[in-house]
C-alpha positions as semicolon CSV with decimal commas, in nm:
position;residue;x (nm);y (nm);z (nm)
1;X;14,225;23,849;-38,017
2;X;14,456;23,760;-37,745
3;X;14,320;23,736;-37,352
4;X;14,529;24,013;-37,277
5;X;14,568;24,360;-37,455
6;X;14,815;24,631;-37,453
7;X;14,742;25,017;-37,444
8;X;14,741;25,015;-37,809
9;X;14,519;24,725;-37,852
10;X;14,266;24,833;-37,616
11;X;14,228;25,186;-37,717
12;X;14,121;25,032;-38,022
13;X;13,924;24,752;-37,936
14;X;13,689;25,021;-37,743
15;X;13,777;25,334;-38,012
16;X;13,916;25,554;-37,704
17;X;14,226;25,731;-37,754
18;X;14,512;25,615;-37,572
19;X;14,578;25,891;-37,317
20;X;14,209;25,888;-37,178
21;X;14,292;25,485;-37,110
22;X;14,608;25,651;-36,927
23;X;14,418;25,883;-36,747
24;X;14,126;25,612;-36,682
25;X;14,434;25,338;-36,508
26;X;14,621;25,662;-36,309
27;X;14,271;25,678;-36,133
28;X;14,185;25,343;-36,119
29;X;13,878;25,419;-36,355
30;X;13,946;25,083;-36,544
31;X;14,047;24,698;-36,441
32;X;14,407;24,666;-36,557
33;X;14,696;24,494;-36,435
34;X;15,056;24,625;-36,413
35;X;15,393;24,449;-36,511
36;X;15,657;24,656;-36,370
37;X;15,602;24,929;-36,598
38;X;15,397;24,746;-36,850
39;X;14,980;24,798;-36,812
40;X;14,785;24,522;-36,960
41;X;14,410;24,478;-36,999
42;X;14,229;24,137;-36,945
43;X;13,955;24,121;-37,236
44;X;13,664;23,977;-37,036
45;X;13,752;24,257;-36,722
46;X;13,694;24,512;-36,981
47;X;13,395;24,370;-37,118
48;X;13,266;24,331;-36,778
49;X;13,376;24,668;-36,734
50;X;13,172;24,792;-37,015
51;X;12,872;24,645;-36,904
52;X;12,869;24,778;-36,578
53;X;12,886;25,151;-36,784
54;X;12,547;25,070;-37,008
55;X;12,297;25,318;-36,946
56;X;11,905;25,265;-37,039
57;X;11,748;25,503;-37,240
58;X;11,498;25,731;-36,996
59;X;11,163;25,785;-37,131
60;X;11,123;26,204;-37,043
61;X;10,724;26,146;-37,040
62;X;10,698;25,871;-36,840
63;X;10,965;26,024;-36,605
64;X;10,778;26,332;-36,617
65;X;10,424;26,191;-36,559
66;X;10,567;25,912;-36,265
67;X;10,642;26,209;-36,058
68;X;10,322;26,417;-36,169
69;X;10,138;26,103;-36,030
70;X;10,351;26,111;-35,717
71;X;10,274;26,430;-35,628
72;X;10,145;26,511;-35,270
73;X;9,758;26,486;-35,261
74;X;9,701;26,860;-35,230
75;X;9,946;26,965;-35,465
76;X;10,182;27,133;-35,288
77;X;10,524;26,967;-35,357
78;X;10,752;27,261;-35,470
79;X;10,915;27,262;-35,814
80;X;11,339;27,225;-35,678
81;X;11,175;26,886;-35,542
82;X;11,071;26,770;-35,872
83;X;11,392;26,886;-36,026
84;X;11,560;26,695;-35,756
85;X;11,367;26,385;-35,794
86;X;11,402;26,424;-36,213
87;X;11,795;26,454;-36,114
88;X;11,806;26,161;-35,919
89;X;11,641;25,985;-36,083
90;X;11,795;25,996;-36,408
91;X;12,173;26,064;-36,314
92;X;12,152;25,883;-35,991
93;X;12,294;26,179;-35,808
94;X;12,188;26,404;-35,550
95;X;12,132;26,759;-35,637
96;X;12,055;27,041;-35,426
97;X;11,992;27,376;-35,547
98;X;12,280;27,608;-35,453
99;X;12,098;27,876;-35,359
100;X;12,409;28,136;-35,357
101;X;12,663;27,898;-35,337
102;X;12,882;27,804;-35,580
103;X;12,832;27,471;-35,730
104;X;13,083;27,240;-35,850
105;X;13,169;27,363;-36,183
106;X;13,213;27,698;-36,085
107;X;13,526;27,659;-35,956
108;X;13,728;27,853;-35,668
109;X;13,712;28,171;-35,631
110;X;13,995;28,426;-35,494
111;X;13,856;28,574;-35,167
112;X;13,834;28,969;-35,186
C-alpha cells in the first residue's frame, strides 16, 4: 500500500463509507492533507489517528463497586452523583441532570 491514500483507498482501508470520510475532513475530524482540490490521507496519520480512538472495555462491576467503595462514610452521597461519576467516568464527559431543561438531543423548541 502506498504512503498516501485517496478517498477511495481509505474508506476502504478503514471499511467507512466515503461520505462519512467527507464529512470527518469538512470538520477536521481526521488528519488529511489537501492538494488544491485533491484530499489525501498519510497512512501512518491515520493509524495514529486510529489509535488515539481505541476505547478499553469498562468492567460495569468493578465500575459499579469502585464508586460503592467511594462512597461518603455515612452514606449519604445522592444517587444523580453516582450517575454523574458512572458518566464520567466511562464517557469522559460531564453530565448534569437537566432537571426541566432540555438537554442536548432534544433539540429547539419554538417559543409559545
Amino acid at each position: 500500500m502506498r504512503e498516501f491514500l485517496t478517498i477511495d483507498e481509505l474508506s476502504e482501508y478503514l471499511g467507512i463509507k466515503k461520505s462519512s470520510l467527507y464529512a470527518k475532513v469538512e470538520r477536521g475530524d481526521i488528519p488529511h492533507y489537501k492538494i488544491d482540490r485533491l484530499i489525501r490521507f498519510k497512512k501512518s496519520d491515520i493509524d495514529l489517528w486510529m489509535d488515539g480512538l481505541k476505547r478499553q472495555p469498562v468492567s460495569i462491576e468493578k465500575k459499579a463497586r469502585d464508586i460503592i467503595r467511594n462512597l461518603d462514610k455515612q452514606g449519604k452521597t445522592k444517587i444523580d452523583t453516582i450517575v454523574k461519576k458512572a458518566v464520567d467516568d466511562i464517557w469522559g464527559t460531564g453530565y448534569t441532570s437537566s432537571k426541566g431543561k432540555p438537554g442536548p438531543r432534544q433539540g429547539l423548541r419554538k417559543e409559545g
